[in-house]
N, C-alpha and C positions, 0 to 999 in steps of 0.2 A: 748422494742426494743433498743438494744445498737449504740450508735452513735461513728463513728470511730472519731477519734482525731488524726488530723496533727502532724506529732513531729515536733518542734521548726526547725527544716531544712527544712524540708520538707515547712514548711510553709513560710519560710525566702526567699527560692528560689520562692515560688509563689509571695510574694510580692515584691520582688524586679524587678524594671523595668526593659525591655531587653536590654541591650545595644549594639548597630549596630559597629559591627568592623573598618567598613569605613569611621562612625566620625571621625574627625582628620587626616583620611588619608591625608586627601588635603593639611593640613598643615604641617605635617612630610613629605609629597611627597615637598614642596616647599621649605622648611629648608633643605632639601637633595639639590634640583637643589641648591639652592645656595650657598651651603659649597660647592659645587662640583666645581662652579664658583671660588669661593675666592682659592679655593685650587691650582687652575693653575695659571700661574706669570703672564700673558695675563687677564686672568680675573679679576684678582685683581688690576690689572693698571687703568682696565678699569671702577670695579666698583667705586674706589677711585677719579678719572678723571669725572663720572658721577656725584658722588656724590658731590662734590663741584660746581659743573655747577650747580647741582639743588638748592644748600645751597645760593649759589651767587643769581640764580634769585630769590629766595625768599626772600632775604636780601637787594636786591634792590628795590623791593617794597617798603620799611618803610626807607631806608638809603642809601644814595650814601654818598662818600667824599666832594665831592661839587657839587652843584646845577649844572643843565643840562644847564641852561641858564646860569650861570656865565661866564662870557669872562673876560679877562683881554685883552687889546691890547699889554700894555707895557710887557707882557710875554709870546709872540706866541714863539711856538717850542722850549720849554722851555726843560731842560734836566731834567729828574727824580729829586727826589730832595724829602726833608720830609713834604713842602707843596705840592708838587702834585707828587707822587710814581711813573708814569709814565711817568709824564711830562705832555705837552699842549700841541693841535694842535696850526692850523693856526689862530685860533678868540681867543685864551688864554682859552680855555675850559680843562678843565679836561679830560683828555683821561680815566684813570681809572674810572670815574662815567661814563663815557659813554659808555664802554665796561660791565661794571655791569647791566647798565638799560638795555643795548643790548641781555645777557643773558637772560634777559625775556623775553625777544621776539621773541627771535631764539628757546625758549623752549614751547611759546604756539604755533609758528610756526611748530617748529618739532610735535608735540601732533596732533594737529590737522591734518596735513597731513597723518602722519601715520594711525589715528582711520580713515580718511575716507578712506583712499588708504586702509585698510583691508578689509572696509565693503564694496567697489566699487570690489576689486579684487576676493575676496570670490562672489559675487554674480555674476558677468565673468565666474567663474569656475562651479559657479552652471548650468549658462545656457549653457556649452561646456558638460556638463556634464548629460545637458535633456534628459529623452528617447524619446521626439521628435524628430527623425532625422533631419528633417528639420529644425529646429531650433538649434540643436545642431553642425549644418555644416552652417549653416548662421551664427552663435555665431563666431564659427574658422573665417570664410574669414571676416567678420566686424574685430573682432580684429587683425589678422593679417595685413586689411588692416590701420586700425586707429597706430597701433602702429609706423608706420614710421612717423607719425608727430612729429618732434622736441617740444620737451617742451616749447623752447623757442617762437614758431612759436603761439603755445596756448597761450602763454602769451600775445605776442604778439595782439591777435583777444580780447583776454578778455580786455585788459588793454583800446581798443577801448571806451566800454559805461562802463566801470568802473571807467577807470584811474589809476591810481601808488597806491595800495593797497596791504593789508597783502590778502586779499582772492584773489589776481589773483595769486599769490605765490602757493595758499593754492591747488586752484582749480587746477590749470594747471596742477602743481607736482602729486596730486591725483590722476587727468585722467590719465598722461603718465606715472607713475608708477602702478596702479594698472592692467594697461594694460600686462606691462613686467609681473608683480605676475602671470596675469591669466596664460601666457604662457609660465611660464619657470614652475607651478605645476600644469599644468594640467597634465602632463604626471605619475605624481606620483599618482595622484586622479584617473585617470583614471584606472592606474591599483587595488587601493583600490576600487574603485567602482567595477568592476569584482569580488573580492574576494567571497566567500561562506558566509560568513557571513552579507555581506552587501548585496547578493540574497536572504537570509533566512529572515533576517528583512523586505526587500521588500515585500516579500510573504506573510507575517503575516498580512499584509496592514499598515505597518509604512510608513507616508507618505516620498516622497523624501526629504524635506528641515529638518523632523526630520535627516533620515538617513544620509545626508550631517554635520550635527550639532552634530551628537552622534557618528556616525563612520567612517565618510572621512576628517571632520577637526584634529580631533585629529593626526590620521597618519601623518599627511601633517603637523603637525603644527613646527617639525624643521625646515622643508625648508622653513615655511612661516615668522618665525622669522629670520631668516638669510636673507631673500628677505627684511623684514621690519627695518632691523636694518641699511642695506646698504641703505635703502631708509630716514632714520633718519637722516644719515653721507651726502647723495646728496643732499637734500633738503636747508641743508646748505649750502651748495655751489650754489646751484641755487639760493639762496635769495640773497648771494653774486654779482653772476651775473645779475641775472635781476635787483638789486637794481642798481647796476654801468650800466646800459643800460634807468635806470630813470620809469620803469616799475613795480618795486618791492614795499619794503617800500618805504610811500612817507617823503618826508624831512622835519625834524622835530622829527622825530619818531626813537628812540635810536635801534640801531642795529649793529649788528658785519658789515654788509656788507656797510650799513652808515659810518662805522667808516674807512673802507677802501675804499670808494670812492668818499671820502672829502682828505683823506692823501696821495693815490697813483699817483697825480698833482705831489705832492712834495716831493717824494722820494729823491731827489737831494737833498732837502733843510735840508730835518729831515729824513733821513730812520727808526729812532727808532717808526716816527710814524704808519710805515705799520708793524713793526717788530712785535707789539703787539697783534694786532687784528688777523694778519695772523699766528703767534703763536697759540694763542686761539684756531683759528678755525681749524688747523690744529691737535691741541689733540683732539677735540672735536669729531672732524670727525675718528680720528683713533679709540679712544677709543670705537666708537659706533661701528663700524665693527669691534674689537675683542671682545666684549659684545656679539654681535650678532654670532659671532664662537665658542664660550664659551658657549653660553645658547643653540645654538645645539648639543653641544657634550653633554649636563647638563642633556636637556630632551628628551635624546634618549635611551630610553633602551639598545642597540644594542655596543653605546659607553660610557654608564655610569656603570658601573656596584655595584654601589650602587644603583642606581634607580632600576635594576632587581633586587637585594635581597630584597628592599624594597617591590616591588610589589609581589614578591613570601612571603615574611610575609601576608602580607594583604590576599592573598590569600589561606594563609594555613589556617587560623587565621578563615577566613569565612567559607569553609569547615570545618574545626572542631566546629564550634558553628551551623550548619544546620545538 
């Protein structure tokens, strides 16, 4: 009995493993959005502006110029100068260490607000978005009605059995932001939940919180990075404000809005000492709002049109290998 024999191709393509086209996708789909980014002059401000905010908090963990606690008396409001580049406030302290250790702060401040203000906002929209009716029309009037509370109002209550901390900041900002998220996308989610494709997944019995996760985040996910980016750039300002209201960061503890509500007494005396901080915080804050108008035009199909030929690669790429 003859035994057929592989030819050497034949056999090469049986052992060789399959390889999935959509490996990598993810990574060439992200190296896209962000040449897309750098390629507009907005974008590029903004990642260069980011990028040093991060490199500063990082560098202030291991380095400031001078120690946080050194004072000099005989040199308050001192002018720039090659021992202190900024100058000194009112106690002879280093302005420039103290705007450096502040970047730290104002960056696990911002992280933190924002991961919860996503996972607080995102699950708002899930339950406006229940086929409970009733729960999904109780979901609308509780957030319509919670959102009229001033942020500073929550701060306000929390700061009660807390006291002047980074989590009333954290929390308050959270609530009252992910409050606006749920109701300025729900409208978009709402009409992606309708669609045929998110009925048909239904149907199959995918549960809801899969179908929210695989096919109502994604669509939504420009408007929710524009909503998260603006709430990036507020948050900083409300740490501002509520630190100058003695509610925020408590004293001691290095921060942009510490830095301007020790110096803004003495604008009269030293303007260069508000000039700094409020400098800072003002690139800081723009940059993240055009980060945030940039990365929706980046990961939109609709306005990047590198991203649609990339996804029509991927896609031809898979139909020709099934």
């Amino acid at each position: 009995m003859t035994q057929k024999v592989k030819s050497p191709q034949r056999a090469s393509e049986t052992l060789a493993p399959s390889v999935n086209p959509r490996h990598g996708a993810g990574r060439r789909r992200m190296l896209t959005v962000l040449s897309s980014i750098w390629e507009g002059g907005s974008g590029r401000f903004s990642i260069i502006v980011l990028c040093c905010w991060m490199l500063v908090a990082v560098l202030s963990l291991v380095w400031t110029p001078r120690s946080l606690w050194e004072t000099d008396g005989f040199h308050v409001w001192q002018s720039p100068s090659w021992a202190h580049l900024l100058g000194t406030d009112g106690s002879g302290a280093d302005i420039m260490s103290w705007l450096m250790a502040g970047s730290a702060t104002e960056l696990g401040i911002v992280a933190l607000t924002v991961l919860l203000t996503a996972t607080l906002g995102c699950l708002f929209v899930l339950s406006m978005l229940s086929s409970h009716l009733m729960l999904a029309h109780a979901s609308v009037v509780i957030i319509d009605a919670l959102i009229s509370l001033p942020t500073v109002l929550l701060a306000l209550i929390l700061a009660v059995p807390l006291g002047p901390s980074v989590m009333v900041i954290v929390v308050a900002c959270s609530f009252g932001y992910s409050l606006n998220l749920a109701r300025v996308v729900r409208p978009q989610a709402l009409l992606v939940a309708r669609s045929e494709f998110v009925e048909s997944s239904l149907s199959s019995g995918a549960s809801a919180f899969r179908v929210f996760r695989t096919h109502i985040v994604p669509n939504i996910l420009p408007m929710l990075l524009v909503q998260l980016s603006m709430c990036a750039g507020t948050v900083i300002l409300a740490e501002a404000g509520l630190t100058y209201l003695g509610i925020g960061v408590p004293s001691g503890v290095a921060s942009w809005g510490h830095s301007l509500t020790t110096s803004v007494r003495f604008i009269n005396v030293y303007p260069l000492a508000v000039v700094w901080p409020g400098l800072v915080v003002t690139l800081v804050v723009v940059a993240l709002n055009l980060f945030g108008d940039a990365l929706r035009d980046a990961v939109d199909p609709l306005t990047n049109p590198r991203l649609r030929e990339h996804r029509t690669q991927v896609s031809t790429t898979v139909r020709g290998r099934s």
